[in-house]
Backbone atoms as SQL, in Angstrom:
CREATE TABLE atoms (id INTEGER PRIMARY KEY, chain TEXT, resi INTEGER, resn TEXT, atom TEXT, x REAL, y REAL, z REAL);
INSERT INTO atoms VALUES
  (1, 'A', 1, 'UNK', 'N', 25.418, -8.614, -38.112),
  (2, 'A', 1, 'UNK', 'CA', 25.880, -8.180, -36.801),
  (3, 'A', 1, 'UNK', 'C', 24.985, -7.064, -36.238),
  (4, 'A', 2, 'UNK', 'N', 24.585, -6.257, -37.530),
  (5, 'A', 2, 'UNK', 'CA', 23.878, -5.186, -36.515),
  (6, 'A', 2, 'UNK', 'C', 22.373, -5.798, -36.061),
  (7, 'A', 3, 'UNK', 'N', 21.296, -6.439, -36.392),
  (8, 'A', 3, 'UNK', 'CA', 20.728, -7.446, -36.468),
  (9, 'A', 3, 'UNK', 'C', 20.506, -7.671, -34.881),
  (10, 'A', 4, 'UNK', 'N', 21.850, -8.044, -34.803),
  (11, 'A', 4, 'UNK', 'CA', 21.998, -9.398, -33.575),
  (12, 'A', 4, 'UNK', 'C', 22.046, -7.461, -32.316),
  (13, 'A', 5, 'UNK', 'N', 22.752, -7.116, -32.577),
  (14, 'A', 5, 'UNK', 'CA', 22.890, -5.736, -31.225),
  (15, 'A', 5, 'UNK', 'C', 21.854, -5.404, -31.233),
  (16, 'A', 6, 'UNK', 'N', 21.096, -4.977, -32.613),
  (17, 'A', 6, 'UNK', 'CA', 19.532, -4.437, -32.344),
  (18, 'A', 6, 'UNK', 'C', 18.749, -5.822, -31.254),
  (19, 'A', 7, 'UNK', 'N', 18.591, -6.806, -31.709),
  (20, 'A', 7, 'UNK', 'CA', 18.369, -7.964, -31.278),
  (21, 'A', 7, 'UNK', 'C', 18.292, -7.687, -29.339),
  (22, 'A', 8, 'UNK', 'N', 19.903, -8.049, -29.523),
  (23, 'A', 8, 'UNK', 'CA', 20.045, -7.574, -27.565),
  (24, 'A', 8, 'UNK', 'C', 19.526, -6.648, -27.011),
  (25, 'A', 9, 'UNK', 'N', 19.522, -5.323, -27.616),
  (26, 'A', 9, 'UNK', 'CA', 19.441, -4.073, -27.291),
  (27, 'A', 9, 'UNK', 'C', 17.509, -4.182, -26.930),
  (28, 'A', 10, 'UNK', 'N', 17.030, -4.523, -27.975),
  (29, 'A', 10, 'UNK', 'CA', 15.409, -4.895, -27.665),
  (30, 'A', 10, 'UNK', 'C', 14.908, -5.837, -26.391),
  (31, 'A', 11, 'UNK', 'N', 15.676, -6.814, -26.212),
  (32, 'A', 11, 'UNK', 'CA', 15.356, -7.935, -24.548),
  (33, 'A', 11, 'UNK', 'C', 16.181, -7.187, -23.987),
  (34, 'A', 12, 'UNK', 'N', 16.853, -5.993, -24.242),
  (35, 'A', 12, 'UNK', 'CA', 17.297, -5.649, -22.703),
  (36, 'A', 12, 'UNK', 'C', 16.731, -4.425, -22.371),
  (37, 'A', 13, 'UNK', 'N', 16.111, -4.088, -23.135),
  (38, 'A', 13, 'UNK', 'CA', 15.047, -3.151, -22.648),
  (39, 'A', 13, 'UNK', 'C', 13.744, -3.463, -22.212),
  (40, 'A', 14, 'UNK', 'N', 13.224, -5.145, -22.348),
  (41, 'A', 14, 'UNK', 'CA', 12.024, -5.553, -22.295),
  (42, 'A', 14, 'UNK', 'C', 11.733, -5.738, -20.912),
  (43, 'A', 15, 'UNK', 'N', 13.506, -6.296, -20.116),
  (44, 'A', 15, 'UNK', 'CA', 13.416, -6.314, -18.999),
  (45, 'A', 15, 'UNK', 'C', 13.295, -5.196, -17.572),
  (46, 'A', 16, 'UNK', 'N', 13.314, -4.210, -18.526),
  (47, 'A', 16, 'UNK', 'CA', 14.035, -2.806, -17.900),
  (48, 'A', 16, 'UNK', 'C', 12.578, -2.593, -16.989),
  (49, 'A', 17, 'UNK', 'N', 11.453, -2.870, -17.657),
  (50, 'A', 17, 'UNK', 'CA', 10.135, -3.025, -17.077),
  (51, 'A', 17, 'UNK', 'C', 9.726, -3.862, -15.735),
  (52, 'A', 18, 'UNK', 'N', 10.572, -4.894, -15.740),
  (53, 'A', 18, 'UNK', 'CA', 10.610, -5.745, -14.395),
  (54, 'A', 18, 'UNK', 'C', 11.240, -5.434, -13.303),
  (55, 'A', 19, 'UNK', 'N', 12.519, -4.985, -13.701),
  (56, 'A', 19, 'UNK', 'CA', 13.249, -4.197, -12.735),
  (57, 'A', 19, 'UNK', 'C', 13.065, -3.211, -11.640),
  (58, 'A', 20, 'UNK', 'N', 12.178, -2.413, -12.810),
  (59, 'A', 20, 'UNK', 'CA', 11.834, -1.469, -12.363),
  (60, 'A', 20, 'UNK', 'C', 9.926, -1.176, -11.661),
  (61, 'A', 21, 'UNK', 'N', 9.580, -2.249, -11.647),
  (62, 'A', 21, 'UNK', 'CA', 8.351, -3.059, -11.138),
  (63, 'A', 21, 'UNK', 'C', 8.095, -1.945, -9.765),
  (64, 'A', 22, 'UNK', 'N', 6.561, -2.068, -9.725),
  (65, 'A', 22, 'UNK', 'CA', 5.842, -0.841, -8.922),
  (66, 'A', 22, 'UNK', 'C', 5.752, -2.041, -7.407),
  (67, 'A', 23, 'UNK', 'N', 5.382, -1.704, -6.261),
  (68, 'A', 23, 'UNK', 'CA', 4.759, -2.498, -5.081),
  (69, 'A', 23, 'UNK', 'C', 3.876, -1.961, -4.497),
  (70, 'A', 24, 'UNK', 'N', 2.921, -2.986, -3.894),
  (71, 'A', 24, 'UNK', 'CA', 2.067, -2.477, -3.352),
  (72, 'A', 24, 'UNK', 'C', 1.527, -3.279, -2.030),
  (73, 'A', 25, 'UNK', 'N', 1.080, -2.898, -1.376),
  (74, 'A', 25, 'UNK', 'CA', 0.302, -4.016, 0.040),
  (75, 'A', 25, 'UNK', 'C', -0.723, -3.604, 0.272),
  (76, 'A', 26, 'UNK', 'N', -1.578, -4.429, 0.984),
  (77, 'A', 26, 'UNK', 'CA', -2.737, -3.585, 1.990),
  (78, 'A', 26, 'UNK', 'C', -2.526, -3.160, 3.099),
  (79, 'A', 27, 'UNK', 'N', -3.176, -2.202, 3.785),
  (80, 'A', 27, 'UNK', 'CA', -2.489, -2.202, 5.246),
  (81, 'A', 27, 'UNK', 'C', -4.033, -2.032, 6.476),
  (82, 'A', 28, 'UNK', 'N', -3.548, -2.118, 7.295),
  (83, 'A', 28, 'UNK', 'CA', -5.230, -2.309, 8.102),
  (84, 'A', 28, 'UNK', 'C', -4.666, -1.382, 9.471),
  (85, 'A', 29, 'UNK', 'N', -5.785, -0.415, 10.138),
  (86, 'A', 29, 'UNK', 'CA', -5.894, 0.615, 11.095),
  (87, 'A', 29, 'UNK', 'C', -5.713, -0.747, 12.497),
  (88, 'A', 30, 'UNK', 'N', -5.749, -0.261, 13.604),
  (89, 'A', 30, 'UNK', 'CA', -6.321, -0.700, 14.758),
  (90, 'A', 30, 'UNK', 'C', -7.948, -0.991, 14.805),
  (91, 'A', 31, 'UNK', 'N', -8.800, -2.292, 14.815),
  (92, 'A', 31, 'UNK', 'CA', -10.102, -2.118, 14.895),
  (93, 'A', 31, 'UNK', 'C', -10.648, -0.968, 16.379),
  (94, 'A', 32, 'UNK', 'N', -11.620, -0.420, 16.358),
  (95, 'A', 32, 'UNK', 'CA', -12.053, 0.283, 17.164),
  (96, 'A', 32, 'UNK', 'C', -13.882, -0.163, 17.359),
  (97, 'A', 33, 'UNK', 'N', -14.762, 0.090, 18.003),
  (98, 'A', 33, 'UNK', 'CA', -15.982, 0.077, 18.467),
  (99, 'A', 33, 'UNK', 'C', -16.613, 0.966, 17.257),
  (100, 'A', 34, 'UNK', 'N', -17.568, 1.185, 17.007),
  (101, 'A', 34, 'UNK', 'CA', -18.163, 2.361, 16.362),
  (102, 'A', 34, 'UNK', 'C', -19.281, 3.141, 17.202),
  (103, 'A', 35, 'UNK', 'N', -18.723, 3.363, 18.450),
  (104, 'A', 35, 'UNK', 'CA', -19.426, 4.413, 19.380),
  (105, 'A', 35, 'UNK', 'C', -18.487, 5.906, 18.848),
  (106, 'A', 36, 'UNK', 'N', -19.287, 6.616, 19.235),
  (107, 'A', 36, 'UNK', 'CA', -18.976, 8.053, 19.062),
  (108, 'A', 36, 'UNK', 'C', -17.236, 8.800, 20.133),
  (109, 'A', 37, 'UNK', 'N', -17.015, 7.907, 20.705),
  (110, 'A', 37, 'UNK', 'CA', -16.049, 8.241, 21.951),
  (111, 'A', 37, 'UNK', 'C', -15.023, 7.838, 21.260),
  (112, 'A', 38, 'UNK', 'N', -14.722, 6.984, 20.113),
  (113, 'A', 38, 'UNK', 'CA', -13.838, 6.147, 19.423),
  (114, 'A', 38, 'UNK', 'C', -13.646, 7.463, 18.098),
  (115, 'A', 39, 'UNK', 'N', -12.405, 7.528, 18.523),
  (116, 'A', 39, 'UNK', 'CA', -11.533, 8.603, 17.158),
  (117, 'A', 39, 'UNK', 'C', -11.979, 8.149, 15.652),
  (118, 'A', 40, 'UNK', 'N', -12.158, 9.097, 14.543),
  (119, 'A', 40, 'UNK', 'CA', -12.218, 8.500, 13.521),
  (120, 'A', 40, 'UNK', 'C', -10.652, 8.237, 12.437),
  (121, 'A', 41, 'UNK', 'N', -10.534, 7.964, 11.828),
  (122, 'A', 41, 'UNK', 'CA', -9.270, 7.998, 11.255),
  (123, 'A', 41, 'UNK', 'C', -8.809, 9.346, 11.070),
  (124, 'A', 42, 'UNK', 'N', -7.527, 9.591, 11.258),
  (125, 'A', 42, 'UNK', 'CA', -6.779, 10.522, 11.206),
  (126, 'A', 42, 'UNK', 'C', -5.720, 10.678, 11.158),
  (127, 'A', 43, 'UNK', 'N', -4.539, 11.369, 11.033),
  (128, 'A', 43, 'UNK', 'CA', -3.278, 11.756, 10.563),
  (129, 'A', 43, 'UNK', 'C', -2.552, 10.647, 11.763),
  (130, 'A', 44, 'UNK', 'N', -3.043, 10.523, 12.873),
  (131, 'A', 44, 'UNK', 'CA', -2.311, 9.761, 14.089),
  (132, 'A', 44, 'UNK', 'C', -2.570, 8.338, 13.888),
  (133, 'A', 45, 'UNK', 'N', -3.577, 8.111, 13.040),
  (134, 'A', 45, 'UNK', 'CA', -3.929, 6.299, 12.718),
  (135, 'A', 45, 'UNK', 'C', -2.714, 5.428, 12.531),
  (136, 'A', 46, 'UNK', 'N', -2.153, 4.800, 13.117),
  (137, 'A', 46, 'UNK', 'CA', -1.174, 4.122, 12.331),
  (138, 'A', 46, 'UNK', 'C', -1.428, 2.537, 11.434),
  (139, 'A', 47, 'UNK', 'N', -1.046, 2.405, 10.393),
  (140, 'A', 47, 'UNK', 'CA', -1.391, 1.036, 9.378),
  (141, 'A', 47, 'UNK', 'C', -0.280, 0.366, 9.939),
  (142, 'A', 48, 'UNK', 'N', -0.759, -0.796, 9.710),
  (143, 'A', 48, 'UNK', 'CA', 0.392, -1.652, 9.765),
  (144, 'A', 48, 'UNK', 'C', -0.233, -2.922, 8.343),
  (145, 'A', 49, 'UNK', 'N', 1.232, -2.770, 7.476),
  (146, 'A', 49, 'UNK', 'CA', 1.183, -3.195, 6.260),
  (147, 'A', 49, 'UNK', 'C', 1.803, -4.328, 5.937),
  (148, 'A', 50, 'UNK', 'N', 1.085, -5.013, 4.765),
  (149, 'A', 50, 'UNK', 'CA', 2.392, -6.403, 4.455),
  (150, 'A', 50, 'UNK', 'C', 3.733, -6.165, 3.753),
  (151, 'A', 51, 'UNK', 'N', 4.196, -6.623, 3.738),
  (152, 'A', 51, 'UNK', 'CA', 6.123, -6.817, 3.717),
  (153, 'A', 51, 'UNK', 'C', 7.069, -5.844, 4.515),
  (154, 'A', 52, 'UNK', 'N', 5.784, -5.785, 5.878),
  (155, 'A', 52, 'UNK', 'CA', 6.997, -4.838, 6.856),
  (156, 'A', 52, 'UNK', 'C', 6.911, -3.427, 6.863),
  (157, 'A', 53, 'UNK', 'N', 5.581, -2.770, 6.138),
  (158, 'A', 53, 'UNK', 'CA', 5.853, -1.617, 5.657),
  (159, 'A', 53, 'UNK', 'C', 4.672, -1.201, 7.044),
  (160, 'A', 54, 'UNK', 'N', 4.816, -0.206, 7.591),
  (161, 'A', 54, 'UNK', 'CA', 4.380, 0.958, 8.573),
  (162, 'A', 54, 'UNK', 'C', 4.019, 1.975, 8.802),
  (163, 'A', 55, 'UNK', 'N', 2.945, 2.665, 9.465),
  (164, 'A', 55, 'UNK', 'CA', 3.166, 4.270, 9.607),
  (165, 'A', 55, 'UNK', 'C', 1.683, 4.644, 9.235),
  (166, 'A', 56, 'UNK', 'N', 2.026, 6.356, 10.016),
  (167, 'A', 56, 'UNK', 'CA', 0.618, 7.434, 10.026),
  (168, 'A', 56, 'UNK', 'C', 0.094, 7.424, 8.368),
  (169, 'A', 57, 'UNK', 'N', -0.491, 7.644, 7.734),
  (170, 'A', 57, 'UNK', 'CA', -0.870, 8.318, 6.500),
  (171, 'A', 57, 'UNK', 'C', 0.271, 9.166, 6.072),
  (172, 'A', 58, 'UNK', 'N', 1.073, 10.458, 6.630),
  (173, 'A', 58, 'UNK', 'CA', 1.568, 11.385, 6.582),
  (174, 'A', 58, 'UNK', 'C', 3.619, 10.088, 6.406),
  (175, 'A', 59, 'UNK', 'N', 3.337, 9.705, 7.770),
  (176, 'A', 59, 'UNK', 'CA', 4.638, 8.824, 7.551),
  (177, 'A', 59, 'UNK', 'C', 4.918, 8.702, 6.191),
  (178, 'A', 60, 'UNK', 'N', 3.702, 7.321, 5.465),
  (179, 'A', 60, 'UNK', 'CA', 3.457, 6.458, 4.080),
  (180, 'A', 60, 'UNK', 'C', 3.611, 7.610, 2.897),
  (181, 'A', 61, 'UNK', 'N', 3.042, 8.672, 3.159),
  (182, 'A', 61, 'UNK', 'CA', 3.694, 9.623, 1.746),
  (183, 'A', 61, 'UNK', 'C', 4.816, 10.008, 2.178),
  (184, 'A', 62, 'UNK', 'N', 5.699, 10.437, 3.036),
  (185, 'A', 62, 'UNK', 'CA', 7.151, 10.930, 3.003),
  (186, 'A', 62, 'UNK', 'C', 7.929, 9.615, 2.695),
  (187, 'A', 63, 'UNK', 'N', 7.687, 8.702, 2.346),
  (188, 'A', 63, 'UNK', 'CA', 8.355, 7.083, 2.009),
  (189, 'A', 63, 'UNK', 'C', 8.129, 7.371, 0.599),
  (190, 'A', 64, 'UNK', 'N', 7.333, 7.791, 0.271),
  (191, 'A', 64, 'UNK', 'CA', 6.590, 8.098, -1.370),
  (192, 'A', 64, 'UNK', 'C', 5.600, 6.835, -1.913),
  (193, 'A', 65, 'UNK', 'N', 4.614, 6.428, -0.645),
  (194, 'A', 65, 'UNK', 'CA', 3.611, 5.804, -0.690),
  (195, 'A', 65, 'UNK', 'C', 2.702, 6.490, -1.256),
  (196, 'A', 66, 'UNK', 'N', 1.581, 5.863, -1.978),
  (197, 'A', 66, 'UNK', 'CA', 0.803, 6.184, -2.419),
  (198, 'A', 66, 'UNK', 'C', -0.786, 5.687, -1.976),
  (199, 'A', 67, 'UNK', 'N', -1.578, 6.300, -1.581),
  (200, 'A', 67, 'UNK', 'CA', -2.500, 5.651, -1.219),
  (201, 'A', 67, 'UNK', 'C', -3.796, 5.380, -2.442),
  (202, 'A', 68, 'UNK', 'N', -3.659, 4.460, -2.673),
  (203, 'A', 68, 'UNK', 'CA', -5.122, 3.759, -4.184),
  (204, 'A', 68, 'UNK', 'C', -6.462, 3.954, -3.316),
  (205, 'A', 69, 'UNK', 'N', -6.543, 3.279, -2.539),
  (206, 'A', 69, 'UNK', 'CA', -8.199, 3.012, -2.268),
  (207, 'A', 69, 'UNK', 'C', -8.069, 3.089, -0.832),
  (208, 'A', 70, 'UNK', 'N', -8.750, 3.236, 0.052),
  (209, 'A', 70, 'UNK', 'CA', -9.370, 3.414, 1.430),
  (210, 'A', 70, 'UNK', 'C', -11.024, 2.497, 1.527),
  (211, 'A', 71, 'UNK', 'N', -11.074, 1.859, 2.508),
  (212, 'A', 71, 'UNK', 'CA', -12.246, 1.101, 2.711),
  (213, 'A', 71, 'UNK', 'C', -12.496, 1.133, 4.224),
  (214, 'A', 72, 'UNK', 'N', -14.044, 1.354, 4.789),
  (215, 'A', 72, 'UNK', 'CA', -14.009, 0.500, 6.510),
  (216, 'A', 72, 'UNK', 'C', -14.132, -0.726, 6.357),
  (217, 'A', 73, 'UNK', 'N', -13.693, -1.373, 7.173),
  (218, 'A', 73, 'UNK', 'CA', -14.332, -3.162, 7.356),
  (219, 'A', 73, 'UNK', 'C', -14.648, -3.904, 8.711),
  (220, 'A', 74, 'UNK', 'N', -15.637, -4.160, 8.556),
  (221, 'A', 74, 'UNK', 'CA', -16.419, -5.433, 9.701),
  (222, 'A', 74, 'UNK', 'C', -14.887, -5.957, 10.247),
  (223, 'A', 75, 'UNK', 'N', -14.244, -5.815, 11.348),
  (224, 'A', 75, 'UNK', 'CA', -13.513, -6.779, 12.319),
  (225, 'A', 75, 'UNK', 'C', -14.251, -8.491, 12.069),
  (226, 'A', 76, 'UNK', 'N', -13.599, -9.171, 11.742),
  (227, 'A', 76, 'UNK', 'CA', -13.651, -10.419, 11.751),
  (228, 'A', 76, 'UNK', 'C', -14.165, -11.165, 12.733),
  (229, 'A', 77, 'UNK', 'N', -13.245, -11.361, 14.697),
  (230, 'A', 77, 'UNK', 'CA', -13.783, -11.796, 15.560),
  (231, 'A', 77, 'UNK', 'C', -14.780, -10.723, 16.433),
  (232, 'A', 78, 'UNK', 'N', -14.878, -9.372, 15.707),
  (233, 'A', 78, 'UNK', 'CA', -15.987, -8.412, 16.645),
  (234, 'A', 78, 'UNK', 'C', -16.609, -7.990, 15.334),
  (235, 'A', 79, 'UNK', 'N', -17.702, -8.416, 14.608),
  (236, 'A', 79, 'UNK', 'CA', -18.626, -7.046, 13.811),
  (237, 'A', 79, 'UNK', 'C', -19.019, -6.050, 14.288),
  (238, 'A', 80, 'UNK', 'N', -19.073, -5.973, 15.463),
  (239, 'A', 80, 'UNK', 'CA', -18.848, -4.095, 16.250),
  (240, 'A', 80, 'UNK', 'C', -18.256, -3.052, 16.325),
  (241, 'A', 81, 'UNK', 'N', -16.688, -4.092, 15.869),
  (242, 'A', 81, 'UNK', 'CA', -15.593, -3.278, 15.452),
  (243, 'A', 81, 'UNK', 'C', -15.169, -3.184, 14.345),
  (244, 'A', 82, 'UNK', 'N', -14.847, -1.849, 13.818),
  (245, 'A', 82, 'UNK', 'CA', -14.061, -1.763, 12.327),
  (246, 'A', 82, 'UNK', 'C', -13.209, -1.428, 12.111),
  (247, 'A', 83, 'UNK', 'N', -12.522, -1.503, 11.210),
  (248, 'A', 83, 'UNK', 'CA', -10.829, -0.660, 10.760),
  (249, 'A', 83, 'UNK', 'C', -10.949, -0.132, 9.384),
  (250, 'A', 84, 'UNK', 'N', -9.737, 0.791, 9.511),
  (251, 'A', 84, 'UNK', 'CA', -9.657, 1.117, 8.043),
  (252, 'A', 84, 'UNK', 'C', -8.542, 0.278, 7.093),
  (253, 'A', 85, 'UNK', 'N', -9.126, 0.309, 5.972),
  (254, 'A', 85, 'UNK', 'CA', -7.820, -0.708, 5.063),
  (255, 'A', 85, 'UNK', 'C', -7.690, 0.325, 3.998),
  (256, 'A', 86, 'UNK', 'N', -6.167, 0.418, 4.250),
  (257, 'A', 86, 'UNK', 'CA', -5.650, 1.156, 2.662),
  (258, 'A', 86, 'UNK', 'C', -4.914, 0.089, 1.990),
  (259, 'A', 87, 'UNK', 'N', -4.900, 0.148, 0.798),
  (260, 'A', 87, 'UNK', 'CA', -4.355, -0.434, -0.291),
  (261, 'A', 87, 'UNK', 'C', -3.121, 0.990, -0.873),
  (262, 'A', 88, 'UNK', 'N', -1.645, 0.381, -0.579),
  (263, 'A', 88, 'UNK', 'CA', -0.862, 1.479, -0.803),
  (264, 'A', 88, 'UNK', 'C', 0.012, 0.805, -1.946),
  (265, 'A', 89, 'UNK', 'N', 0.524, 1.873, -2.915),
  (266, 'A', 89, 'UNK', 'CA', 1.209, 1.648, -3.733),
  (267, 'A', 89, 'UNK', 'C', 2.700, 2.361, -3.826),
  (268, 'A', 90, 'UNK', 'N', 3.548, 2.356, -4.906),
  (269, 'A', 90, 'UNK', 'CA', 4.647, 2.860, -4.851),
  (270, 'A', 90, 'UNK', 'C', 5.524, 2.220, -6.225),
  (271, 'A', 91, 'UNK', 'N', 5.585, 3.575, -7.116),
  (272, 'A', 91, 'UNK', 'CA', 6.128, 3.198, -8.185),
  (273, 'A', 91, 'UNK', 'C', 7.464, 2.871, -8.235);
């Protein structure tokens, strides 16, 4: 019997890990021009992220976002224009 509780007690802690599972998305700026008249990223940037998630930089940490990586990127239908992409997390 004790066996079998140790038993349970071990898969129900194995799951405790899934449950409790981290998330994360990418999120992408507004593309802009890369002339000098065009703001650079800043506290006012707003992301807009996958599964609905939103907001300034400043917003995304009072949520208790985490920001991993920051990148610029080539706009797709303009290579003139770029955005910023964060990759945000959250344990």
């Amino acid at each position: 019997m004790k066996y079998f509780t140790y038993l349970t007690a071990l898969i129900s802690l194995s799951f405790v890990g899934v449950a409790s599972a981290g998330e994360a998305h990418v999120c992408k700026s507004p593309a802009v021009s890369g002339t000098a008249a065009n703001p650079a990223l800043n506290d006012d940037t707003v992301f807009t992220c996958g599964g609905g998630v939103s907001g300034t930089i400043p917003q995304l940490a009072k949520e208790g976002w985490k920001i991993v990586q920051q990148t610029d990127q080539a706009d797709s239908p303009d290579p003139t224009k770029t955005y910023a992409q964060l990759i945000i997390q959250k344990d």
